[in-house]
C-alpha positions in Angstrom: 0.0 0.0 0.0 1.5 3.4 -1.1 1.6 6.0 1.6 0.3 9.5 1.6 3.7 11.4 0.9 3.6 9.6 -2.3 0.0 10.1 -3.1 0.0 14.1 -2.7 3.1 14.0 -5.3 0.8 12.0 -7.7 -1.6 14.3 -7.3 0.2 17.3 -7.5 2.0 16.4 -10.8 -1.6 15.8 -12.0 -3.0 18.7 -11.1 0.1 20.0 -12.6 -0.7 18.2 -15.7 -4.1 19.5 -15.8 -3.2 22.5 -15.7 -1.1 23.1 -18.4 -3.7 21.2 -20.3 -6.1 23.2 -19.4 -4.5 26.3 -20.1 -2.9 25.6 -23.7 -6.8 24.5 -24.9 -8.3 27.4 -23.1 -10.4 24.7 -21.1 -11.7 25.5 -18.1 -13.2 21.9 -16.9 -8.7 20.7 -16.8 -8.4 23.7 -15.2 -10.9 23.0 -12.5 -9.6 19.7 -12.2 -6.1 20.6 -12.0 -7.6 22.8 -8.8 -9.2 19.9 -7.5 -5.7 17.5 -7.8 -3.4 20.4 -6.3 -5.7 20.6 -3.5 -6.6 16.8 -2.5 -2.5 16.9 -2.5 -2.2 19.6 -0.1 -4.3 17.9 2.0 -3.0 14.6 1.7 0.4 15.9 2.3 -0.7 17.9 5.4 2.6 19.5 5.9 0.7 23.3 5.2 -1.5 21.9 8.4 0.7 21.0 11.2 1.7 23.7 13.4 5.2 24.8 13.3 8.0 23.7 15.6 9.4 27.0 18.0 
């Protein structure tokens, strides 16, 4: 079973994917799903979440 560092970098380099996609067809549903993708890997990497160390 993979863990969840290496899921949000799936998912970021498919939102990234998306994205360009979306941008170089001037379509807005990739672009919406890149969005979606960048996000579920923020998430899952959870890094922007924990609080910081003093």
């Amino acid at each position: 079973m993979m863990n969840k560092k290496k899921f949000s970098a799936i998912f970021l380099m498919l939102g990234l994917l998306f994205l360009v996609i979306g941008l170089s067809t001037n379509n807005t549903i990739y672009t919406w799903i890149s969005i979606v993708f960048v996000l579920l890997s923020l998430v899952l990497g959870g890094r922007w979440m924990r609080p910081r160390r003093k």
